[in-house]
C-alpha positions in Angstrom: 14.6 -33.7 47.7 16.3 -30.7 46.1 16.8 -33.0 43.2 13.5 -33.7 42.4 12.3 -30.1 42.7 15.2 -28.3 41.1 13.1 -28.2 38.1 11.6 -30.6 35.6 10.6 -29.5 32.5 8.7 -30.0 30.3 7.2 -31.8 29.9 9.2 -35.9 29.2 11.3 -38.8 26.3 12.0 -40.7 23.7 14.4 -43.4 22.4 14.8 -42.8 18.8 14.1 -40.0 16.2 12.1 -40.7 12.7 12.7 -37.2 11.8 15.6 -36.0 10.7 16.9 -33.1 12.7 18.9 -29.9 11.1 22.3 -30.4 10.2 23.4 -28.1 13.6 22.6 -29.7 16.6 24.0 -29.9 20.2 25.8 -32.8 21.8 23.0 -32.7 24.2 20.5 -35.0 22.0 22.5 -37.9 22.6 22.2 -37.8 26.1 18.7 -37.2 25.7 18.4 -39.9 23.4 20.1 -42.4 26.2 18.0 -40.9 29.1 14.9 -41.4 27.3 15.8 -45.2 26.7 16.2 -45.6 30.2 13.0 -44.3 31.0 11.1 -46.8 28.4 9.8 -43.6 26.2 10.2 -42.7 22.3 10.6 -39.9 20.5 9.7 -38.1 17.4 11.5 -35.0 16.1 8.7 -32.8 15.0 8.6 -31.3 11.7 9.8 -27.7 11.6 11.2 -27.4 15.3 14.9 -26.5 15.7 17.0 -27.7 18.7 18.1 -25.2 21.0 20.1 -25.4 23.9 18.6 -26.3 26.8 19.1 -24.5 30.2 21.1 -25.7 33.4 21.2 -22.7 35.0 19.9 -21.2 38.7 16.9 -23.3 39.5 15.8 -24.3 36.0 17.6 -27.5 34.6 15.9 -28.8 31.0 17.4 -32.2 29.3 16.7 -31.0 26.1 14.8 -28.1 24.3 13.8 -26.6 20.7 11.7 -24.2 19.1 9.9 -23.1 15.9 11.9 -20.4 14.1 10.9 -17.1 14.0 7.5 -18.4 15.7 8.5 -17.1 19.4 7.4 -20.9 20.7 9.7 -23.2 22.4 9.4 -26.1 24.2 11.6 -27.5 27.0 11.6 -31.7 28.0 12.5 -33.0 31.4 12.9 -36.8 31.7 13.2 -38.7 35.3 13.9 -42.3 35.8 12.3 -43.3 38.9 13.9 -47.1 38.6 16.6 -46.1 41.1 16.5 -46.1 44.9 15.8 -42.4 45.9 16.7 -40.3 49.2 14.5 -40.6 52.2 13.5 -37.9 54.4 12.0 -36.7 57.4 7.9 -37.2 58.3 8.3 -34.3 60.9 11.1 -32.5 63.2 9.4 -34.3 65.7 9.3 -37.4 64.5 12.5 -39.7 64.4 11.2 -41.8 61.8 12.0 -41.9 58.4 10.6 -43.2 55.0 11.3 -43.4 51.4 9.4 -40.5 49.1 7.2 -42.8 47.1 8.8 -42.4 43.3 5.7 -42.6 41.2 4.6 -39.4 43.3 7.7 -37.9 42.1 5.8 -36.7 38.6 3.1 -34.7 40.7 5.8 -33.1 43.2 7.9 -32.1 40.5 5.6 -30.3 37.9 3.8 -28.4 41.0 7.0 -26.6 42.0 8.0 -26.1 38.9 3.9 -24.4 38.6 5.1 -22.5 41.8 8.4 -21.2 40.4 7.6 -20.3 36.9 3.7 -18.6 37.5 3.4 -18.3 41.1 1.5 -19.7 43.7 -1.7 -18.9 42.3 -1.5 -17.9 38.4 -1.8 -21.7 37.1 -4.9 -23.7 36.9 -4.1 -27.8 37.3 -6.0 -30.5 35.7 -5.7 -34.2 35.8 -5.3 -35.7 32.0 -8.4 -37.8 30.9 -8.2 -41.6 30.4 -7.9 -40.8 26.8 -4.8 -39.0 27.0 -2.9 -41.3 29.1 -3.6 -43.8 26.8 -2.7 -42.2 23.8 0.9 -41.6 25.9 0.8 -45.2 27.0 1.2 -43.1 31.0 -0.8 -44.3 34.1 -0.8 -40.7 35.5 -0.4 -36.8 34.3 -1.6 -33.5 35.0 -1.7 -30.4 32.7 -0.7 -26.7 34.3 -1.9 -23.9 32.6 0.7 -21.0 33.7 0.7 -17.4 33.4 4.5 -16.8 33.8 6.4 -14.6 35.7 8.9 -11.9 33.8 11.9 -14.0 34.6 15.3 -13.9 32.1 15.3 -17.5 32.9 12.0 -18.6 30.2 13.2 -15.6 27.7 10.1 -13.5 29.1 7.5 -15.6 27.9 4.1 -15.0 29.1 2.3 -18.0 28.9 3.0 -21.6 29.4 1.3 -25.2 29.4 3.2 -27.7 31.6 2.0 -31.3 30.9 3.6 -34.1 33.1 3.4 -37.5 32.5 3.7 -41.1 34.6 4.8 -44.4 33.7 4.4 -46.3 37.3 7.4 -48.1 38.3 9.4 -46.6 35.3 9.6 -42.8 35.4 8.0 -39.4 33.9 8.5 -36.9 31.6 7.3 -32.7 31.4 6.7 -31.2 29.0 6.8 -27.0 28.8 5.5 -24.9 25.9 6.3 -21.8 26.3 4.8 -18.6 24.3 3.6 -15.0 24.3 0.0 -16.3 23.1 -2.3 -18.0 24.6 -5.1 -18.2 22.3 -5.6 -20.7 19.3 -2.3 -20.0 17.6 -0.8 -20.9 21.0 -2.7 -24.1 21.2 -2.3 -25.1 16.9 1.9 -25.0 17.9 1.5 -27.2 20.9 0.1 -29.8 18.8 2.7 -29.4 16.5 5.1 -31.2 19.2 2.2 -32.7 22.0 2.9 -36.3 20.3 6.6 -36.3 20.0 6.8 -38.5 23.0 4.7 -41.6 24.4 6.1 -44.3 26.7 6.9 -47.3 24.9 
């Protein structure tokens, strides 16, 4: 269980990039690359992002992150494959019986405590994406989080993110964090920038 809610991020991806990144990039993308395969999702490199390393550190562990240069935005990716048999666990203390955490609840689980450790329990609002957003991801299921951070080293300081989780039933999910000290339309004209870099195939 720890597994699922070390912490996701992000937001999600992809199998191949039509964007040709900066000559300087970290080993990291090919493994990105390959986990996003495995989860049926593609990716685009957006146009003026720069890869950065992504953090495995503490509680927080991203698959792959970038930012806009000299824009203080980044944007962190976590990618789950929920193909593979997963742990079971406990109903109750009191109760003997055991069952298997359903995987394609694994999405929801994970980008709440991730809500929980990066805002707080009560500085995020939640929404459930619209029909018209899942489809333009090709997901089944996904929720957006609206987060006003906590002053942790871990996110840099940033005050404000948007956590957007998507579902592919019976395949996996992918988060999405953009992360910012705005949140008004500038905040908002950047997150479009890289929204679309990932759909499920």
């Amino acid at each position: 269980m720890k597994q699922f809610l070390k912490i996701l991020f992000i937001l999600l991806v992809f199998g191949s990039s039509t964007y040709t990144q900066p000559a300087q990039t970290f080993s990291q993308f090919k493994t990105f690359q390959q986990t996003l395969t495995a989860t049926g999702l593609s990716f685009t490199f957006p146009k003026d992002f720069k890869e950065i390393k992504a953090l495995h550190e503490g509680m927080v562990d991203v698959d792959y992150a970038m930012e806009l240069p000299d824009e203080n935005f980044q944007v962190w990716y976590l990618v789950r494959n929920t193909q593979q048999p997963w742990p079971k666990r406990k109903i109750s203390e009191d109760n003997l019986k055991r069952t298997a955490i359903q995987p394609d609840s694994l999405y929801n689980i994970s980008a709440m405590a991730a809500a929980r450790m990066l805002a707080g329990k009560n500085n995020y609002i939640a929404k459930n994406l619209s029909a018209e957003v899942l489809n333009t991801f090709h997901a089944d299921k996904g929720k957006s989080y609206q987060l006003e951070l906590l002053d942790q080293p871990e996110t840099n300081h940033f005050q404000y993110g948007l956590l957007l989780s998507l579902q592919k039933n019976g395949v996996g999910f992918i988060s999405m964090l953009f992360l910012s000290n705005d949140n008004g339309p500038d905040f908002y004209k950047k997150v479009n920038k890289a929204y679309y870099s990932v759909r499920f195939n």
